[in-house]
C-alpha positions in Angstrom: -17.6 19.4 -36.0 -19.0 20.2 -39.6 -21.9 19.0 -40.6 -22.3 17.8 -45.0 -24.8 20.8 -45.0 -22.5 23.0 -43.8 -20.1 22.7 -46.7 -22.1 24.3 -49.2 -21.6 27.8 -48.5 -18.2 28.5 -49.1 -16.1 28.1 -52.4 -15.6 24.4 -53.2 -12.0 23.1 -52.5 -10.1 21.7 -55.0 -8.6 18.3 -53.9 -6.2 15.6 -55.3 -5.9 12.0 -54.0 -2.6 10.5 -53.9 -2.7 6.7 -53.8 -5.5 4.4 -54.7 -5.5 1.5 -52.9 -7.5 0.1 -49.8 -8.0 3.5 -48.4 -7.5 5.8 -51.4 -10.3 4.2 -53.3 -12.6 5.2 -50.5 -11.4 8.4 -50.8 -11.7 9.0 -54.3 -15.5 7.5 -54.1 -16.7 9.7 -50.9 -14.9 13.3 -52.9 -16.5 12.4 -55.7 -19.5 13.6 -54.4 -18.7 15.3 -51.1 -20.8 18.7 -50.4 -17.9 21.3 -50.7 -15.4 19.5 -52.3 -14.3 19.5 -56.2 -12.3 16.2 -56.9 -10.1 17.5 -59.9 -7.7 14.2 -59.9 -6.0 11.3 -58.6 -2.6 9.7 -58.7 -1.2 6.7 -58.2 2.1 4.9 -59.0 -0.3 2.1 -61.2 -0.8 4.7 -63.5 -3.8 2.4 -65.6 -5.5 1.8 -61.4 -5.8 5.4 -61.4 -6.9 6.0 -64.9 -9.9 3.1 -64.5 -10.9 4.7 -60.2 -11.1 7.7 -61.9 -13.1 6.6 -64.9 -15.6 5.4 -62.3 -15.5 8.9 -60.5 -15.5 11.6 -62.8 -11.7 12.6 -62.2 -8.4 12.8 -64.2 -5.5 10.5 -63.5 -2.3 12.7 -63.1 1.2 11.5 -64.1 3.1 12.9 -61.4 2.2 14.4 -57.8 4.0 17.2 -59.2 1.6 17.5 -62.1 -1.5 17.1 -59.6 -0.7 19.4 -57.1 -0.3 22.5 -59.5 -4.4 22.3 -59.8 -5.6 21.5 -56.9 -5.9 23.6 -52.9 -5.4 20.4 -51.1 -4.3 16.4 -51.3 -5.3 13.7 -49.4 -2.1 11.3 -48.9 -3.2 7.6 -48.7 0.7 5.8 -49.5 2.1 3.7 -47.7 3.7 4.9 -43.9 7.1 5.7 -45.0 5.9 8.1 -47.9 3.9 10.2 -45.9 6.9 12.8 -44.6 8.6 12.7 -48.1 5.3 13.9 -49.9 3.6 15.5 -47.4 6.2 17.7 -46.4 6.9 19.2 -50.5 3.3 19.7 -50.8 3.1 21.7 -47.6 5.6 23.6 -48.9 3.6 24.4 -52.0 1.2 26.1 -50.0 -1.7 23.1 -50.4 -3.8 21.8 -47.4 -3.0 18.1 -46.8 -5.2 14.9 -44.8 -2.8 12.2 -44.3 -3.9 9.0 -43.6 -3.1 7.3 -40.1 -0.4 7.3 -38.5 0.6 10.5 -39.3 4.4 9.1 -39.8 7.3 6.1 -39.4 8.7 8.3 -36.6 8.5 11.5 -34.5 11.1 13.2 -36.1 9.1 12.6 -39.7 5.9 13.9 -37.7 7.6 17.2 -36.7 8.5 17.9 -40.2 5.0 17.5 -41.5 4.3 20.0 -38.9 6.8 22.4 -39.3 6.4 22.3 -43.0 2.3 22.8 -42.6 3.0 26.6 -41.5 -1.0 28.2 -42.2 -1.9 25.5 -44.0 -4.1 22.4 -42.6 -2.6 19.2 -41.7 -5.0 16.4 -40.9 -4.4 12.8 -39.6 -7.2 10.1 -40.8 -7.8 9.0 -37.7 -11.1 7.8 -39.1 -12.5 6.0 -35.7 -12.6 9.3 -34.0 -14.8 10.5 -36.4 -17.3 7.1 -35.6 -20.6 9.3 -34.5 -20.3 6.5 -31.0 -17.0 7.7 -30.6 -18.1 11.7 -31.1 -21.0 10.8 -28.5 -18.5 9.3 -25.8 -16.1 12.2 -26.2 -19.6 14.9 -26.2 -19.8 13.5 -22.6 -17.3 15.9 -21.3 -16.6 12.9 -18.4 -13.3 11.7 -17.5 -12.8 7.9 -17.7 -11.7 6.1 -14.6 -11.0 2.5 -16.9 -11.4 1.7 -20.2 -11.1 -1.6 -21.3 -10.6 -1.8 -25.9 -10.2 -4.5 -27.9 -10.0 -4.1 -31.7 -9.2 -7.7 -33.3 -9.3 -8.2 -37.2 -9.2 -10.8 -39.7 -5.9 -11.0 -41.5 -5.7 -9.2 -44.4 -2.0 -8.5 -46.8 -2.3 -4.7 -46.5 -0.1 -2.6 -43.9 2.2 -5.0 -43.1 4.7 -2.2 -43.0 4.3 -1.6 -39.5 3.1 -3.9 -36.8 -0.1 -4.1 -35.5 0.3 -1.3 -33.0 0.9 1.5 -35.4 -1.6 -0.2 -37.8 -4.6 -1.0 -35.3 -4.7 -0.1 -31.9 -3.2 3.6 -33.1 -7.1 4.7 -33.7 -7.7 3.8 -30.0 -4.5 5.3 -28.3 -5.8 9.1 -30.3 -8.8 7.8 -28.7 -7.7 7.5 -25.0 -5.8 10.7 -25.5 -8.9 12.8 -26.6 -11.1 11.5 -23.8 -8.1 11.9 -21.3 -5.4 14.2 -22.3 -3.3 14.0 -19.0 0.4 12.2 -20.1 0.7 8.7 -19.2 3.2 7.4 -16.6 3.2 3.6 -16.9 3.0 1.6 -19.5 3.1 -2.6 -19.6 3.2 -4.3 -23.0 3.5 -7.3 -24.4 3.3 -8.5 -28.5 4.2 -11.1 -30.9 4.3 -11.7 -34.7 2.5 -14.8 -36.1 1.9 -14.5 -39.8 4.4 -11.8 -40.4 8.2 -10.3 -39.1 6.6 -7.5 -37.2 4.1 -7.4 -34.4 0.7 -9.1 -35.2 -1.3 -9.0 -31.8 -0.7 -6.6 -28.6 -1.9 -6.3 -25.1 -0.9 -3.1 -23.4 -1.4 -1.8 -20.0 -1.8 2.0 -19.9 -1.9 4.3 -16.8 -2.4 7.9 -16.8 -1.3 10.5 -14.5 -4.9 11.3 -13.8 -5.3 7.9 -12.2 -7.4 6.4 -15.5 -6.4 2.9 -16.3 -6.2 1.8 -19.8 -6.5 -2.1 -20.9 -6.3 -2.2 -25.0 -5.9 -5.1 -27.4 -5.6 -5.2 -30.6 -4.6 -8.2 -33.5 -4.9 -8.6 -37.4 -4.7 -12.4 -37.2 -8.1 -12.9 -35.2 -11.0 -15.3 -36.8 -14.0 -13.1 -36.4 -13.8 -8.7 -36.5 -14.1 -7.0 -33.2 -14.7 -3.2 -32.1 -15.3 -2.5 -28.9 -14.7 -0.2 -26.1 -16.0 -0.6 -22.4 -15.2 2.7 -20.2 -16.2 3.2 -16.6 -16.7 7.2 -15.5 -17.9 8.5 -12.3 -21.3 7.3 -11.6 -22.1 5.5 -15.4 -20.5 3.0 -17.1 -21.1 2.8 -21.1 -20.3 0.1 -24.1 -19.4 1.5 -27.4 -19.6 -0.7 -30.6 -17.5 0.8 -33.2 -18.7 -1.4 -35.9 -22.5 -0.9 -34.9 -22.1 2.7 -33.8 -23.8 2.3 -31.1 -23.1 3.4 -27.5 -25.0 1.9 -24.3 -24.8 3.6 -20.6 -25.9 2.9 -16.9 -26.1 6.0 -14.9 -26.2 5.8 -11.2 -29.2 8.7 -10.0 -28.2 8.8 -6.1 -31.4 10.6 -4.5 -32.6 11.4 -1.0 -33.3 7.9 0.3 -31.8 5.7 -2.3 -29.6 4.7 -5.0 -30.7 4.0 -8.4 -29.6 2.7 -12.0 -30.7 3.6 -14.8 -30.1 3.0 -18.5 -28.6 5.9 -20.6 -28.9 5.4 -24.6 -27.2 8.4 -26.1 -29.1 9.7 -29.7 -26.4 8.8 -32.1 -26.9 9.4 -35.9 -25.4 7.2 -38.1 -23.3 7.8 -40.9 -20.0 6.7 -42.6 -16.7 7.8 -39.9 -14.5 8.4 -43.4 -17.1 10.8 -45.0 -17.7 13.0 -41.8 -13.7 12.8 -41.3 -13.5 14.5 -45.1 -16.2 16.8 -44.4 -14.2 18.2 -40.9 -11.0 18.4 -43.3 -13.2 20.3 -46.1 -13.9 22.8 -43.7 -10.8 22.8 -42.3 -9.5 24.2 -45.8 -12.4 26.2 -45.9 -11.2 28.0 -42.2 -13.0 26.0 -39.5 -10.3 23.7 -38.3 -12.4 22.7 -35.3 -13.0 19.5 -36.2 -10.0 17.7 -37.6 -7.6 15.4 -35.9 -4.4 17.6 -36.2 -0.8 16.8 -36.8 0.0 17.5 -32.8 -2.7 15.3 -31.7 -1.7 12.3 -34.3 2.1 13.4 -32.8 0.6 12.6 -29.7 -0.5 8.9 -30.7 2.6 8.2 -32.7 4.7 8.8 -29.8 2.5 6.8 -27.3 2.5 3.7 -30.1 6.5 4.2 -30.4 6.4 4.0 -26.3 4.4 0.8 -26.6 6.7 -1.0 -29.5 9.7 -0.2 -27.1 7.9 -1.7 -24.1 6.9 -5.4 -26.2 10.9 -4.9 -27.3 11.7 -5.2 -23.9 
């Protein structure tokens, strides 16, 4: 994966954000001053929002996508679900790079035509928890899971509510899963229910793999306190990942000669913030190392295990 240092020897890319809410904002304030990157402008349908983000960053506020995307080399799409084929797909067209944000669509046929549109240029999915440097260390392991155990709960908040809780939360996780454990998944067991809106606020699933790795994961936006946390069992070790601290905590068992022994394994992890390292990967992405970015097929992949879930709590 690219490091910030890395991104200063190549020619700056020219970027656009579109939309300047919730996630856009963090967007606009990380590009602002991202090794690498040039932020030429921002766009958003609140045409004064934009103007006063990017008074605070150093960037123009465009009056149309159109108008945006004949400056810059790439956009970062941060709208709302149901935008992101619609957009995405004409400024794939045009030739520009494009990071939009989690999930990658509203359905798999709107995923495939970000894809097929993306041709040689990058198409990246802000799957930001991947980029968590706890995550990074868990997936560095090289290990196959045997069980993994997830729960993500949240306090409510009015943002998203355009898809359930699946697609909204417990998405980051299923990409998750996938990465650690790529084989296709034969079972799954679901169950959901909204509370505090029409679609589905809180879900337990029951995943199995073909490789024989079990997957409990929870997730809820109506919770009372944040939670973050991932518990996976390999072969021989055992290790507790804290999304929120970034921390990740292991047992390994050393089986010698004569005996059996257990002993604590505290992987070096390096802190820093998941959403700037995910923009870095996708600067250097544009830049022609697409090593580290999650990519449209692997977000298709998570879209179409979510959908699989919603149909399973549909009964």
């Amino acid at each position: 994966m690219a490091r910030l240092t890395d991104l200063t020897t190549a020619a700056p890319v020219r970027l656009g954000v579109v939309g300047t809410g919730a996630m856009g904002r963090h967007h606009v304030r990380i590009l602002s001053d991202l090794p690498g990157a040039e932020l030429v402008g921002i766009f958003d349908s609140d045409f004064e929002v934009a103007a006063a983000i990017g008074a605070e960053h150093g960037a123009r506020a465009f009056a149309s996508v159109s108008e945006l995307s004949e400056r810059v080399d790439a956009v970062v799409l941060a709208v709302p679900t149901v935008r992101h084929a619609e957009l995405g797909v004409d400024l794939l067209r045009r030739g520009l790079h494009v990071l939009v944000e989690k999930p990658i669509a509203s359905s798999l046929e709107e995923a495939d035509a970000l894809i097929e549109a993306a041709g040689n240029s990058v198409l990246a999915v802000g799957h930001v928890e991947f980029f968590n440097p706890a995550v990074q260390a868990l997936v560095g392991l090289g290990v196959p899971p045997g069980f993994l155990e997830i729960h993500r709960m949240s306090v409510f908040k009015p943002r998203s509510l355009d898809i359930d809780v699946v697609l909204d939360l417990m998405i980051h996780d299923l990409q998750i899963l996938h990465a650690l454990d790529p084989s296709p998944i034969e079972e799954i067991r679901a169950t959901g229910i909204n509370v505090l809106t029409d679609r589905v606020d809180i879900a337990s699933v029951r995943l199995a793999l073909e490789s024989g790795c079990v997957a409990n994961v929870t997730a809820s936006r109506i919770s009372g306190e944040t939670v973050r946390k991932l518990r996976v069992f390999l072969q021989n070790s055992y290790y507790s990942l804290d999304y929120h601290e970034q921390s990740l905590q292991g047992v390994r068992l050393l089986a010698g000669d004569s005996k059996r022994q257990l002993v604590p394994h505290l992987p070096e992890i390096e802190r820093a913030e998941p959403l700037r390292v995910e923009l870095a990967a996708f600067v250097a992405a544009c830049q022609g190392n697409r090593e580290g970015i999650v990519s449209g097929e692997q977000a298709r992949r998570a879209l179409k295990t979510a959908i699989r879930i919603a149909r399973a709590i549909e009964g």
